[in-house]
C-alpha positions in Angstrom: 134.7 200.1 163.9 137.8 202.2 164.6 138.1 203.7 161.4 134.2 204.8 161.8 135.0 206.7 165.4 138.5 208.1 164.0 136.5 209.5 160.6 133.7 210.8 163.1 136.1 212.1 165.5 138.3 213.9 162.7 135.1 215.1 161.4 133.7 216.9 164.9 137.0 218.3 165.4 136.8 220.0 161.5 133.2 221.3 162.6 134.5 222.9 165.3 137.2 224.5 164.0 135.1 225.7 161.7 132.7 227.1 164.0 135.4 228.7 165.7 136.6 230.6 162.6 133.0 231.6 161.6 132.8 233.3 164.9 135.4 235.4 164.2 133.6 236.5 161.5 136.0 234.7 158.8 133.0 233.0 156.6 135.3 232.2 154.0 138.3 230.3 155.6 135.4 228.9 157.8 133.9 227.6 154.9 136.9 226.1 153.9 137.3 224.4 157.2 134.0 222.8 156.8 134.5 221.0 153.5 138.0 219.6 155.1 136.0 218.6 157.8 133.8 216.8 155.7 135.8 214.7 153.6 136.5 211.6 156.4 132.9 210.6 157.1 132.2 211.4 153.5 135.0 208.9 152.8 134.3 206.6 155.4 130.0 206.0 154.5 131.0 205.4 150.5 133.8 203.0 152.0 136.7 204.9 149.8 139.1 203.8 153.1 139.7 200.6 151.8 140.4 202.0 148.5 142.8 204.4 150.2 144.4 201.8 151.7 144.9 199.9 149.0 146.2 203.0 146.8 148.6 203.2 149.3 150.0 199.9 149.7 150.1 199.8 146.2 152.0 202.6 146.0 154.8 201.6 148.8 155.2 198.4 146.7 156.1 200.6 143.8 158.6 202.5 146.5 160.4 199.4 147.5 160.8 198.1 143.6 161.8 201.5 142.7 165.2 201.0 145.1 166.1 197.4 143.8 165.0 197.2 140.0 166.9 198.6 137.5 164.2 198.7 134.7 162.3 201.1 136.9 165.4 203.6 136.9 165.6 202.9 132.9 161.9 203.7 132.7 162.3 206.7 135.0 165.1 207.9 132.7 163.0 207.6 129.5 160.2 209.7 131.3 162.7 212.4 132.5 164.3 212.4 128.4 160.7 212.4 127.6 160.1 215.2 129.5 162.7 217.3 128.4 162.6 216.9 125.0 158.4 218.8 125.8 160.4 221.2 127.5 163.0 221.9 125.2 160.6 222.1 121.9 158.2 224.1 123.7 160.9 226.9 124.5 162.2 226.7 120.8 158.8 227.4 119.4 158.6 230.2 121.6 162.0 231.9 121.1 161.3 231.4 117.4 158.0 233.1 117.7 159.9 236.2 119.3 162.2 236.2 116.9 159.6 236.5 114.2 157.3 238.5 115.3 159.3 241.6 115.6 160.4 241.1 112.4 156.7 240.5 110.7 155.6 243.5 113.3 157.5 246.2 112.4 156.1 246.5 108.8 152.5 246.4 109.9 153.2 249.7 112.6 154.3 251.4 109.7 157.5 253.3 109.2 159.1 255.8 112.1 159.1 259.6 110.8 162.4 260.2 109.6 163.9 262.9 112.0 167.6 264.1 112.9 169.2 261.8 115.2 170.1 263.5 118.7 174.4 263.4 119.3 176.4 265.1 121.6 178.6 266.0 118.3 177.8 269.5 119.0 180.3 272.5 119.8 180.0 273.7 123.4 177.9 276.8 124.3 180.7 278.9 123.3 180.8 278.2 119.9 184.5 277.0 119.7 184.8 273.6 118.6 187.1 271.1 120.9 190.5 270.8 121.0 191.6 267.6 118.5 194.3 266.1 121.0 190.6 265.8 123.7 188.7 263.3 124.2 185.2 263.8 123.5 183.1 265.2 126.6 179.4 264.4 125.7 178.1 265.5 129.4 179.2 269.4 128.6 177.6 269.4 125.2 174.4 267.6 126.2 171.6 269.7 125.1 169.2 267.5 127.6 167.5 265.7 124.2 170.0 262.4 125.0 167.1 260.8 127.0 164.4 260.8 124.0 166.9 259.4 121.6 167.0 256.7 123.7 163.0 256.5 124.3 163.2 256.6 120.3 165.1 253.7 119.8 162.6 251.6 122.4 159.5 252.7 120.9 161.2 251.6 117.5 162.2 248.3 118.4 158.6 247.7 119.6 156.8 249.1 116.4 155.7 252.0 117.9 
């Protein structure tokens, strides 16, 4: 008898929350509210309490032989090797389909058309080639092309 007034009670109390949130025009959170409100006399009139009950009973059984017996922590190690092992495969595949599929892609885009390669080899606007003892200064030669050889390369690695 007091599960049936605490499922009832949980239940009125879901309905009016509900209600509330409808009226401030929130349909869909409202809506929400109502099936949550539902569930306990819903679970209560098919009698899935004492089913509950039991699920959880069994399940703090489980709890307090997890702590004491150590072929529980043997089988929990074989499901976490287990586990891993999925993992681990699974990201294999993957990085070997990366791998491949640049490889078997690039054909298939066809070759890039064969043009001059952009370098900051080139004399300065003056026409006088650098000094040998120098380093190289590519920021004074840059002709403002450096960006696209780059964009190049991308578009290349992808197949484009």
């Amino acid at each position: 008898m007091l599960t049936a007034a605490v499922a009832f009670t949980l239940t009125a109390a879901g309905v009016a929350v509900a209600g509330l949130t409808a009226y401030r025009s929130r349909y869909l959170a409202a809506t929400r509210w109502f099936a949550v409100a539902l569930l306990p006399a819903g679970l209560y009139l098919t009698g899935l309490f004492p089913v509950a009950r039991t699920i959880g009973g069994e399940i703090a059984d489980w709890a307090t032989q997890l702590v004491l017996d150590p072929g529980v922590w043997i089988g929990i190690a074989l499901l976490a090797l287990s586990a891993a092992l999925l993992i681990g495969s699974r990201r294999v595949a993957r990085r070997r389909l990366k791998a491949s599929a640049p490889a078997s892609g690039a054909p298939a885009a066809g070759a890039a058309p064969s043009r001059p390669a952009v370098t900051g080899d080139r004399p300065a606007a003056g026409g006088s080639a650098k000094s040998p003892g120098r380093p190289k200064q590519t920021a004074s030669t840059d002709d403002g092309l450096g960006d696209f050889a780059d964009i190049e390369e991308i578009l290349r690695k992808r197949g484009i």
